[in-house]
PDB file of N, CA, C and O in Angstrom:
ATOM      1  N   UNK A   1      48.127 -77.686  46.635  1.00  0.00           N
ATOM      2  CA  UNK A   1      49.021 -77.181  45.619  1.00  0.00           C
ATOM      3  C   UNK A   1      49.097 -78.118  44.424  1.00  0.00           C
ATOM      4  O   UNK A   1      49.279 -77.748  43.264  1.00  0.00           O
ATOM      5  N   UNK A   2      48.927 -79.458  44.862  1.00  0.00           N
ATOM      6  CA  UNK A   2      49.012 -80.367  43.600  1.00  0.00           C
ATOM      7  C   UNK A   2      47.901 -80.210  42.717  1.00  0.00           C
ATOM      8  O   UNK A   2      47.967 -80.930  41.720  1.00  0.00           O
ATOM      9  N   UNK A   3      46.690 -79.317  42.821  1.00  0.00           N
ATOM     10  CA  UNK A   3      45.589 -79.319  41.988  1.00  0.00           C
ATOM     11  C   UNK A   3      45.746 -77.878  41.386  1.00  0.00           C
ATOM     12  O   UNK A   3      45.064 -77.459  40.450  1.00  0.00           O
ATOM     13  N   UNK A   4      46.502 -77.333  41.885  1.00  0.00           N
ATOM     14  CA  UNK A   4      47.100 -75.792  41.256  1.00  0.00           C
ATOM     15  C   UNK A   4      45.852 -74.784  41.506  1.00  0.00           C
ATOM     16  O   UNK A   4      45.343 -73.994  40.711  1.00  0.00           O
ATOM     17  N   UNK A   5      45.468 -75.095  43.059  1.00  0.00           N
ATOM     18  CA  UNK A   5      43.951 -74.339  42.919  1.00  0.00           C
ATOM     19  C   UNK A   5      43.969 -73.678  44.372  1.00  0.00           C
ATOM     20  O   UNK A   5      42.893 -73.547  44.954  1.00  0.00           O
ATOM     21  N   UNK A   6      45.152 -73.257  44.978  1.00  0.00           N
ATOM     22  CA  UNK A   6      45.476 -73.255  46.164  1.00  0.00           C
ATOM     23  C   UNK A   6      45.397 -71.642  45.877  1.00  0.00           C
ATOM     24  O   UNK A   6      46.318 -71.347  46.639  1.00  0.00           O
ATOM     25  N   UNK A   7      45.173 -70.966  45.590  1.00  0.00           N
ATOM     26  CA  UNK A   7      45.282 -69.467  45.582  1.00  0.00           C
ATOM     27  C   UNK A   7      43.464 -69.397  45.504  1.00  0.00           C
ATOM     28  O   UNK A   7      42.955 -68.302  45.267  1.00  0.00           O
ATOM     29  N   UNK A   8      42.756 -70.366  45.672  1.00  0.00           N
ATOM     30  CA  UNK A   8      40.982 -70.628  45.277  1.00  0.00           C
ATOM     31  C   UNK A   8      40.902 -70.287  46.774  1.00  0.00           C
ATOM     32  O   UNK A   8      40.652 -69.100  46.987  1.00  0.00           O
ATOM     33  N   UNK A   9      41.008 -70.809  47.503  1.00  0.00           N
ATOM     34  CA  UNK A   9      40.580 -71.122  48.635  1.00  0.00           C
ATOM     35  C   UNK A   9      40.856 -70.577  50.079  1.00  0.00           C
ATOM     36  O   UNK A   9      41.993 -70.942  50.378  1.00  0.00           O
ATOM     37  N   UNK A  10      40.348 -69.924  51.003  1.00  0.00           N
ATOM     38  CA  UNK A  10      40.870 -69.405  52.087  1.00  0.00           C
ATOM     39  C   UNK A  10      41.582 -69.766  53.088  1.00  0.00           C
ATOM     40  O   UNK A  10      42.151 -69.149  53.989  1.00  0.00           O
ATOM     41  N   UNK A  11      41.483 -70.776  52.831  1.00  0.00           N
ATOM     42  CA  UNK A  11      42.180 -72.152  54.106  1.00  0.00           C
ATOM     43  C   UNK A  11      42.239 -73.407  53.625  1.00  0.00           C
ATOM     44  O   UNK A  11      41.588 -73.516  52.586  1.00  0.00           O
ATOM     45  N   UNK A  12      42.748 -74.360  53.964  1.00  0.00           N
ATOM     46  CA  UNK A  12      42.955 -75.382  53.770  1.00  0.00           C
ATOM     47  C   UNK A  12      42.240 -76.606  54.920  1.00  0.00           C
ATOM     48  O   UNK A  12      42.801 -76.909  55.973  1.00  0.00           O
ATOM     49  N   UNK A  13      41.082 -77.126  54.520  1.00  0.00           N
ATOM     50  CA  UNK A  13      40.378 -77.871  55.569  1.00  0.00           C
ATOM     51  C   UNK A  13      41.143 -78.403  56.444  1.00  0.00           C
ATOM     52  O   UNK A  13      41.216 -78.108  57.637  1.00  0.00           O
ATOM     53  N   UNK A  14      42.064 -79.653  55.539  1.00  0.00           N
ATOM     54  CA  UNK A  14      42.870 -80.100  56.679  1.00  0.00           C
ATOM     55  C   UNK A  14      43.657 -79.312  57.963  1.00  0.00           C
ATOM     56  O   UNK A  14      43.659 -79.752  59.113  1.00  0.00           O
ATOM     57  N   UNK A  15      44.309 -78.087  57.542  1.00  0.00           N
ATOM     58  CA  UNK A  15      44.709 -77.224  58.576  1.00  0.00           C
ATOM     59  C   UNK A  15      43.204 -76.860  59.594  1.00  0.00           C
ATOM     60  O   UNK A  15      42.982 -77.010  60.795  1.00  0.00           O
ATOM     61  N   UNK A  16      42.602 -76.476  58.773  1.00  0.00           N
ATOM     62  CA  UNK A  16      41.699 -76.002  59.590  1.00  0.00           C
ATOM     63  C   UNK A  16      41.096 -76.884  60.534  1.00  0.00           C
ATOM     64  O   UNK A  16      40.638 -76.488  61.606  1.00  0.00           O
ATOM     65  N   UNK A  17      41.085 -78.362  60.065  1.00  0.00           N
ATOM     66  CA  UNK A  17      40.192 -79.366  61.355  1.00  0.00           C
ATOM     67  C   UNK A  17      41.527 -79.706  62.712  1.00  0.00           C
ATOM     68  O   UNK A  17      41.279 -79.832  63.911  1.00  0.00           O
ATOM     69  N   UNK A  18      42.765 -79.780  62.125  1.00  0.00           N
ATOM     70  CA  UNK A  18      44.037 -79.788  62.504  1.00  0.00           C
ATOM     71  C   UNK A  18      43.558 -78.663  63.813  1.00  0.00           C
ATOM     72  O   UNK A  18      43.242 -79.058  64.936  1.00  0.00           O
ATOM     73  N   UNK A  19      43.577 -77.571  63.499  1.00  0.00           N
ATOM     74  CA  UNK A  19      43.080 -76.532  64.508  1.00  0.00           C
ATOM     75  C   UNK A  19      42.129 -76.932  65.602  1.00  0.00           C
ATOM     76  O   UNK A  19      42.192 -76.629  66.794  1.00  0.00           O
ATOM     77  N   UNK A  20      41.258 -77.651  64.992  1.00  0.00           N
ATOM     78  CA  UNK A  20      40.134 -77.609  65.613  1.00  0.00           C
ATOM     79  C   UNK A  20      40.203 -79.004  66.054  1.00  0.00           C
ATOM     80  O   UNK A  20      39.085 -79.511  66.146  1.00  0.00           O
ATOM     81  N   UNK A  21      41.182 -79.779  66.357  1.00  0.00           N
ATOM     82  CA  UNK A  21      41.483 -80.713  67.144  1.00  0.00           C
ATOM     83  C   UNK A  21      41.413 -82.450  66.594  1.00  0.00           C
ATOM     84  O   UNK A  21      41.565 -83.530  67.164  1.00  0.00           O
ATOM     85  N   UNK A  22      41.079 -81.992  65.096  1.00  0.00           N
ATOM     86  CA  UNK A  22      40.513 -83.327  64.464  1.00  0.00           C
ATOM     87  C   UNK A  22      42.304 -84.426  64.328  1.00  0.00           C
ATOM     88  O   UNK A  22      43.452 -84.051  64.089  1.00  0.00           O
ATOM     89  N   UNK A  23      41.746 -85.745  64.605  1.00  0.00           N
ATOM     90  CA  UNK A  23      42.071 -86.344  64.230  1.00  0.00           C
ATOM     91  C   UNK A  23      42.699 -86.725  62.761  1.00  0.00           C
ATOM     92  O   UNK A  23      42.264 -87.784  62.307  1.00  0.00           O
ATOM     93  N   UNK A  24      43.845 -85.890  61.786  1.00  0.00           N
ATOM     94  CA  UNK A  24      43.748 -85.781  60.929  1.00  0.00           C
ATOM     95  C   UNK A  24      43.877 -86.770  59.990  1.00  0.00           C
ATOM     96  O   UNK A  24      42.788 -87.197  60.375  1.00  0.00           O
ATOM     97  N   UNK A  25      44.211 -87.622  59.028  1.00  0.00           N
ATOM     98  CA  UNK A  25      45.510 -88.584  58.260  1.00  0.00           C
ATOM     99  C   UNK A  25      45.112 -88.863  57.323  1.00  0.00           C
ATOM    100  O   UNK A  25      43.989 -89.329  57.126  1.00  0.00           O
ATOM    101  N   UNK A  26      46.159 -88.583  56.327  1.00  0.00           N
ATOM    102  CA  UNK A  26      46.150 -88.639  55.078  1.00  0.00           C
ATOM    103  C   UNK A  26      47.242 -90.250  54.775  1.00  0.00           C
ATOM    104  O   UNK A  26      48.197 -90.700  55.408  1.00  0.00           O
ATOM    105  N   UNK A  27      46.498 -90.755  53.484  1.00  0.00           N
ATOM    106  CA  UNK A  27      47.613 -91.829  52.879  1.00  0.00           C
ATOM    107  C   UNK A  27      49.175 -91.378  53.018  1.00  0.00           C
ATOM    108  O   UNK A  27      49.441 -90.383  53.692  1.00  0.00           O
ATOM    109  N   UNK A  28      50.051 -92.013  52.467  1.00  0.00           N
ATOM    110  CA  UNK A  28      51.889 -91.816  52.714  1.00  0.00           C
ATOM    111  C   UNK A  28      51.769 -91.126  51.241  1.00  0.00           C
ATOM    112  O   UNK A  28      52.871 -90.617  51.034  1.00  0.00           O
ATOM    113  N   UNK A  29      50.925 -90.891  50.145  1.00  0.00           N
ATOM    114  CA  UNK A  29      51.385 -90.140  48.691  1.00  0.00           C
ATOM    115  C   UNK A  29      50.169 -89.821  48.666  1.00  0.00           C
ATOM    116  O   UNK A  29      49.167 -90.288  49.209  1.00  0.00           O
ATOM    117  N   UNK A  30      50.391 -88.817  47.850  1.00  0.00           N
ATOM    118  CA  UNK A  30      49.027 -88.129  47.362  1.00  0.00           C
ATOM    119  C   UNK A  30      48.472 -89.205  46.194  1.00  0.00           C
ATOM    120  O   UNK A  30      49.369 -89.866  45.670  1.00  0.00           O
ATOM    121  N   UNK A  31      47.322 -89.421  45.797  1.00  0.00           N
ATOM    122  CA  UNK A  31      46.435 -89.950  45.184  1.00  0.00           C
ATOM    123  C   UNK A  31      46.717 -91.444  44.677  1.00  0.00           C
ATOM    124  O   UNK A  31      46.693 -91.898  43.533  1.00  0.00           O
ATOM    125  N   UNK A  32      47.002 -92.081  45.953  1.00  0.00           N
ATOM    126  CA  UNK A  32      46.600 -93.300  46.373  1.00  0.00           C
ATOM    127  C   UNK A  32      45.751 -93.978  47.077  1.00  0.00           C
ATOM    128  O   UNK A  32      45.764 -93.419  48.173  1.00  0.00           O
ATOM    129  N   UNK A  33      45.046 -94.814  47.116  1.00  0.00           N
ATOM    130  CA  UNK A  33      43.930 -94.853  48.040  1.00  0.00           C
ATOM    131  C   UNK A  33      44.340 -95.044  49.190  1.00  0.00           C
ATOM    132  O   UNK A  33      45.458 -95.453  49.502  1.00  0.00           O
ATOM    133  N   UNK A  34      43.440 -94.754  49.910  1.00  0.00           N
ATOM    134  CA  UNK A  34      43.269 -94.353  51.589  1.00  0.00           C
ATOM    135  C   UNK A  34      41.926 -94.362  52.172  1.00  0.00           C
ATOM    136  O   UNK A  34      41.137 -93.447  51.936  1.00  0.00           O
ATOM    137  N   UNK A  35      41.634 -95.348  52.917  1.00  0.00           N
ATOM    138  CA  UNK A  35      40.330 -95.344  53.631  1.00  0.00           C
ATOM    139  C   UNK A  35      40.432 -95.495  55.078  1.00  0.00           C
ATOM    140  O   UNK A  35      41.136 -96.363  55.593  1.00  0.00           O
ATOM    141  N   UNK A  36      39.678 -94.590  55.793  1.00  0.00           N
ATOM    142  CA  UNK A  36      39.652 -94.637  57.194  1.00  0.00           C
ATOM    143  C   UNK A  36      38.538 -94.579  57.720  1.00  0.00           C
ATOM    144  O   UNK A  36      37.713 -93.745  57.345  1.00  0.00           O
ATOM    145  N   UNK A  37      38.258 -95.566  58.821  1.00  0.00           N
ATOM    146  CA  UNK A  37      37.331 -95.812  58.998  1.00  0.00           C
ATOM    147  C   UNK A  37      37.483 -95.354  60.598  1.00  0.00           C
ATOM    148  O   UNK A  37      38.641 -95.295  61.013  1.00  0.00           O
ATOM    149  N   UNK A  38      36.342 -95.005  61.584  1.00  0.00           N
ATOM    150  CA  UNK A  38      36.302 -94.276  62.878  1.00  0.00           C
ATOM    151  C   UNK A  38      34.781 -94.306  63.129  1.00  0.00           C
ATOM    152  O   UNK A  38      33.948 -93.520  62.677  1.00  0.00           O
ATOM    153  N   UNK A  39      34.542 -95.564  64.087  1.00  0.00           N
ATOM    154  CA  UNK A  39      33.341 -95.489  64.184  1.00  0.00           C
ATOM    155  C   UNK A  39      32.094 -95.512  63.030  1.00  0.00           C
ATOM    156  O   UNK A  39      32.200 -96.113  61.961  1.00  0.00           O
ATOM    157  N   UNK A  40      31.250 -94.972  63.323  1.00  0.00           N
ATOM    158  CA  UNK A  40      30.424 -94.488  62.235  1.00  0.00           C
ATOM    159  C   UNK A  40      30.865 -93.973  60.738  1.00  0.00           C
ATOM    160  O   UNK A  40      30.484 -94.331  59.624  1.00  0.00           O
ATOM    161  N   UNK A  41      31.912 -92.897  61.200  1.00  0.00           N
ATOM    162  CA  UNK A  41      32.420 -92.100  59.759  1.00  0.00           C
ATOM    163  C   UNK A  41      33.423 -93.498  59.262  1.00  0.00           C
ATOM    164  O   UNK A  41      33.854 -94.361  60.027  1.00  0.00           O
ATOM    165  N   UNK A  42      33.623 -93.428  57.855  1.00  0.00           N
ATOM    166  CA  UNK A  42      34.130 -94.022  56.795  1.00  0.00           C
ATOM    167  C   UNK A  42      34.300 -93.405  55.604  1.00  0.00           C
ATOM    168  O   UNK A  42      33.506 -93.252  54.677  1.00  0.00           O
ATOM    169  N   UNK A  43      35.655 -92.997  55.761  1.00  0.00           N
ATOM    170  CA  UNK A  43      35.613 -92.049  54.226  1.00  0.00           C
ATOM    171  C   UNK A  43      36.630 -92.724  53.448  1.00  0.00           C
ATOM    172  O   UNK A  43      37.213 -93.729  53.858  1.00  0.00           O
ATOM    173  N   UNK A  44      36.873 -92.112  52.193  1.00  0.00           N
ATOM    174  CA  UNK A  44      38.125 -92.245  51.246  1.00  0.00           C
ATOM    175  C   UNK A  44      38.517 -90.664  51.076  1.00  0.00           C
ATOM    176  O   UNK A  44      37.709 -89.736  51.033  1.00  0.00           O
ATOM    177  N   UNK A  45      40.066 -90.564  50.983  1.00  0.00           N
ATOM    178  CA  UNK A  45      40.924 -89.754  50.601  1.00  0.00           C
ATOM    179  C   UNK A  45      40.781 -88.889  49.200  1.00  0.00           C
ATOM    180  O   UNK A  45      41.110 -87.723  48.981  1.00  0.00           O
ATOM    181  N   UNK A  46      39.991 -90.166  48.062  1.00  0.00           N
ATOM    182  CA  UNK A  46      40.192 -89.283  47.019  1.00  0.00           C
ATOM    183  C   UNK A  46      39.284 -90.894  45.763  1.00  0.00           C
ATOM    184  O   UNK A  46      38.707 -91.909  46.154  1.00  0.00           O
ATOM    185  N   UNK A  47      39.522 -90.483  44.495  1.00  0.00           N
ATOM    186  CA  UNK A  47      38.135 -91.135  43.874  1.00  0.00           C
ATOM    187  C   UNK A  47      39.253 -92.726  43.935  1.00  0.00           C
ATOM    188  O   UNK A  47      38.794 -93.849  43.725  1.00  0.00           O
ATOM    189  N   UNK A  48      40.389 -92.512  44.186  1.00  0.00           N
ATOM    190  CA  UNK A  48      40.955 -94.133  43.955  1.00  0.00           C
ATOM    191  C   UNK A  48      40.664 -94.966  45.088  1.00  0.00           C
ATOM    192  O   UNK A  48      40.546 -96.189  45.151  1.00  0.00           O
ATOM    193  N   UNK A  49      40.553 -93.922  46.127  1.00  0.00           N
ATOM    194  CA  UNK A  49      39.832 -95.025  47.522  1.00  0.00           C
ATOM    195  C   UNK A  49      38.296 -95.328  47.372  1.00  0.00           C
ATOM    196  O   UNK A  49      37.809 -96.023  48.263  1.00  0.00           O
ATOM    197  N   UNK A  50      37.497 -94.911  46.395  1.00  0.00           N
ATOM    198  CA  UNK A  50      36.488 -95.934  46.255  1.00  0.00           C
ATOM    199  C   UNK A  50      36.004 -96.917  46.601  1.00  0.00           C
ATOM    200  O   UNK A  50      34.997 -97.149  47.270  1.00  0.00           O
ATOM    201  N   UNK A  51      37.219 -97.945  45.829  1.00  0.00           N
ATOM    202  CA  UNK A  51      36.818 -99.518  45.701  1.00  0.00           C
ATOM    203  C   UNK A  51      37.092 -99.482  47.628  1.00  0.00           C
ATOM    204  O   UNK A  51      36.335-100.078  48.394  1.00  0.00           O
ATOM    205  N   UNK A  52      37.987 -98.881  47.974  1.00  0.00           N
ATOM    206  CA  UNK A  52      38.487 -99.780  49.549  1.00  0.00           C
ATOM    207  C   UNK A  52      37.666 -98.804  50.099  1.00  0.00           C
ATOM    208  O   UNK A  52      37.940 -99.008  51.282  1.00  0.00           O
ATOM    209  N   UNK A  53      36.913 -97.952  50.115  1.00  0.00           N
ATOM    210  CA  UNK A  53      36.296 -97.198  51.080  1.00  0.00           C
ATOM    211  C   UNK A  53      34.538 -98.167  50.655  1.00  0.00           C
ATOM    212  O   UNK A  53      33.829 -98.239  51.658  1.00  0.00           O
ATOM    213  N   UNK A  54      34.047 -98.676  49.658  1.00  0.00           N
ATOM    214  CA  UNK A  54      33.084 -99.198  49.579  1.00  0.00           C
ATOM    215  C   UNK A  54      32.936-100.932  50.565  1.00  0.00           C
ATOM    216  O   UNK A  54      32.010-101.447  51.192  1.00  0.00           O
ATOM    217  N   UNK A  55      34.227-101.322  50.287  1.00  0.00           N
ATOM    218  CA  UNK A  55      34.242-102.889  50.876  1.00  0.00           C
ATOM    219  C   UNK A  55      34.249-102.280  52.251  1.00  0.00           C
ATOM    220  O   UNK A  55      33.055-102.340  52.542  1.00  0.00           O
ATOM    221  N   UNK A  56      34.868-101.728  53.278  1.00  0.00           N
ATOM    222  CA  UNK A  56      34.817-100.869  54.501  1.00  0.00           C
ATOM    223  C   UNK A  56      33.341-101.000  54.804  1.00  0.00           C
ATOM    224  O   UNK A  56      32.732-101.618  55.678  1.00  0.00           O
ATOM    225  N   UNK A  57      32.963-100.231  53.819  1.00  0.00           N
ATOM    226  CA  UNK A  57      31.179 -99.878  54.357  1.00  0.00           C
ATOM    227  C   UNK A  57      30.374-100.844  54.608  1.00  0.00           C
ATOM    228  O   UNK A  57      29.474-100.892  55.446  1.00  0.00           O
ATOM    229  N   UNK A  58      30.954-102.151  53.348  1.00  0.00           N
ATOM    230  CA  UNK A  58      30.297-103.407  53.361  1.00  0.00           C
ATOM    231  C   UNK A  58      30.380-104.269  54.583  1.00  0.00           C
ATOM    232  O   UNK A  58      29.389-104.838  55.039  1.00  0.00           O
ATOM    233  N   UNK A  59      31.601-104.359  55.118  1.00  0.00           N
ATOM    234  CA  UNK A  59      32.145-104.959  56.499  1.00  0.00           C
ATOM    235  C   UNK A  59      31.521-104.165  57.882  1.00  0.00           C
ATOM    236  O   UNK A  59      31.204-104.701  58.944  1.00  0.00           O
ATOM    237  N   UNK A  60      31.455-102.841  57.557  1.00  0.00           N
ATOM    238  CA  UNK A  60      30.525-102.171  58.288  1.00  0.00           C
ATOM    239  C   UNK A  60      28.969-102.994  58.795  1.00  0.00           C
ATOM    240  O   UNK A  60      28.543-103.442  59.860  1.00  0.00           O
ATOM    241  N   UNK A  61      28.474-102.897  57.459  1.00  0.00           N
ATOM    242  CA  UNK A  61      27.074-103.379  57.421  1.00  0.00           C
ATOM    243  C   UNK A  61      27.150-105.066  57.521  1.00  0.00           C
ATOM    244  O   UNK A  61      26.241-105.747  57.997  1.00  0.00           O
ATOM    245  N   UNK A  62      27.819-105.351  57.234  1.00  0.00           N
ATOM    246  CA  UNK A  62      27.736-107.256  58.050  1.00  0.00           C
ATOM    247  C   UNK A  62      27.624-107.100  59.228  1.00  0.00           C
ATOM    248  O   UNK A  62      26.653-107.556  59.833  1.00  0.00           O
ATOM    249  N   UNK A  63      28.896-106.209  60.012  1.00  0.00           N
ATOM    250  CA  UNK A  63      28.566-106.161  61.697  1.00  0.00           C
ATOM    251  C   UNK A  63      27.686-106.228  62.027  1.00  0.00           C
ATOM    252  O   UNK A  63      27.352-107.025  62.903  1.00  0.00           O
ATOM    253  N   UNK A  64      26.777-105.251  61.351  1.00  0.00           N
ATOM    254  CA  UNK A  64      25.273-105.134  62.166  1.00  0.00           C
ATOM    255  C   UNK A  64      24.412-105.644  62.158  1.00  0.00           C
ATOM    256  O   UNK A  64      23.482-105.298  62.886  1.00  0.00           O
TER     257      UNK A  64
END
């Protein structure tokens, strides 16, 4: 709803993985960064988690 584009779309992913048993979580505000990392996957929330979803990846790849 905050992108005013919610009448676009048939569903809402997050509900939908929610359904489908996913592990969901979002940051505490909308468009703050947020990076979560789970194993292999490593994502960001949105373009401000960038910088912290890139250093993640980096710490990733030292492990190995």
């Amino acid at each position: 709803k905050l992108a005013l584009r919610s009448n676009n779309i048939p569903y809402k992913l997050e509900d939908r993985l929610k359904e489908l048993g996913a592990d969901y979580r979002t940051g505490t505000l909308p468009f703050i960064s947020h990076t979560e990392v789970d194993g292999l996957l490593i994502t960001g929330q949105n373009p401000l988690s960038a910088g912290a979803t890139a250093k993640a990846l980096l710490n990733f790849w030292e492990k190995q």
